[in-house]
Every structure is written in C-alpha cells, then in structure tokens.
C-alpha angles and dihedrals in degrees: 000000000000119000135173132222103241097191091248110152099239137106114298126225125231086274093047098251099146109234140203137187123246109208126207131200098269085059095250127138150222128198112219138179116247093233095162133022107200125191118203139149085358089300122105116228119191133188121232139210118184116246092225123055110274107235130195122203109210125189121210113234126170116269101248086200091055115087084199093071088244122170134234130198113242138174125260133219134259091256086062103047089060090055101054100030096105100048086049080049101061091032085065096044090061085065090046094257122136106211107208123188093235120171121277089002145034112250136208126202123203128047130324113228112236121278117266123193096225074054100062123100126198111204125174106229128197116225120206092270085055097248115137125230132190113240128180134219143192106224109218101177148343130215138183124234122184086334100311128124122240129178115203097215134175126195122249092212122075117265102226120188119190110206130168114241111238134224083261085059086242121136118260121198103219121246120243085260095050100050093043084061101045085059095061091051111102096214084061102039083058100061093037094096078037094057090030086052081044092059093038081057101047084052088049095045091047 
C-alpha cells in the first residue's frame, strides 16, 4: 500500500507515514497511519487507518428464520471475547499472526495470506441507523470453544476513523453530534466523493 508523508510532527514508520494512537476508555490504544489531515472550522480532522491488521471474531449460531437449521455468523460480546481470546490467540499464532486486544478493534501483526475466493466471507451488517450493509471478509481461521464455533476474520475493505486532533495534538474520535454536524457542513460535504474515491483507492493499492 501507498502512503504519503502529510508533514504531520509524529513518529514515522518504517515507510515514513506519520501515526498516531487512538485511546479508548479503558485506556487502551490503537496505532494508526495519518492517511489524510483535514482543516475545517479552525480544527484539524484526520482519517485513520490502523497500522496492524483489524480482526473480528464471529461465532456460528443456528438461523432461527431458516426452517433448514442453517447457520448464520454473529458477533459476540465483550464477556466472550474475553473467554475465548487466548485461544484465538494461539490459533493465530499458528499462521504467524500476533492478536492483540487494541482499542476499538482486535488487531493482528505479521503478515496477512493471500486472499483466496473458497476464504471470503460475505456478512450483512447493521449500521447505527439500522440499515444493513454487505461487508466482506477474508477468514483466517476458525476454533472451537466448549463446543462452540468461531471464525477469526478480517475486512477486506480498509477500516478508516476520523478523529479531530486536540490541543494536546492527540486523535478524537468525534461524537454522534459532531460528526452530524460536520455533514451539513458544505466544506465536508465537498471532500466527502474525494475521502469515499481515497479508500477506494487503499483497497485498490493492498
């Protein structure tokens, strides 16, 4: 992937894309690469792409619609994550992949296999206004855990944040109120085809 230096004053990677680390409230953090520097109202936005792969963790459960007693892939709480983490952990290992509990997402370090068509894996996904979206994933693995079926995914699409930088010169991610404003605003609404054709491009360059 191709990334440009944005003259922003923070530790370089080993291809010069300056980062920064996103924080959550459990004080856990997330090193990501500056890809874009925004200036808008007098505040400076970025979007971010994390440095490590973002991983999902899925778990089969029978489709209670289906009268075949098919099975569908859903997401797990937080309570069962931290069941099954470590052996999610070791399972990823064997592929010489390092799972890390980031903030906002579950990373992975080393280097992702090539993507093979039998591996991808096409999931409807409900946003916050309830509208679903089709996502796709690469599966790079799959465990049992007391007898339960998990699948170890990661999106083939880029995971972009858009935080505001602080006066600290840390990343925010922007409230719901924030970034509603920041979509009526015609300067945003502006770059918006510019940032959708950017990470059109990311997923084009990996």
């Amino acid at each position: 992937m191709t990334r440009k230096n944005l003259g922003m004053d923070e530790t370089a990677m080993e291809d010069d894309a300056p980062t920064v680390s996103l924080t959550d409230e459990q004080g856990r953090s997330l090193l990501c690469y500056v890809e874009r520097s925004l200036p808008i109202e007098g505040s400076e936005y970025v979007l971010l792409l994390p440095v490590d792969s973002p991983i999902e963790v899925f778990a089969w459960e029978e489709d209670d619609e289906s009268e075949e007693d098919d099975e569908v892939l859903v997401d797990i709480e937080d309570s069962e994550l931290d069941e099954i983490f470590a052996t999610a952990k070791a399972v990823l290992a064997e592929e010489n992949l390092t799972l890390q509990r980031t903030a906002l997402t579950l990373t992975a370090s080393g280097d992702l296999p090539e993507v093979a068509e039998e591996e991808i894996i096409t999931l409807d996904i409900e946003d916050d206004q309830g509208q679903l979206n089709f996502e796709q994933f690469q599966q790079l693995a799959s465990f049992f855990h007391e007898d339960q079926e998990y699948v170890i995914c990661t999106p083939l699409d880029p995971l972009l944040f858009f935080a505001r930088m602080n006066s600290n010169g840390q990343p925010e991610l922007l409230s719901a109120e924030e970034f509603q404003h920041l979509l009526t605003l015609d300067e945003f609404k502006a770059i918006q085809s510019e940032l959708e054709q950017h990470a059109h491009d990311l997923e084009e360059d990996d």
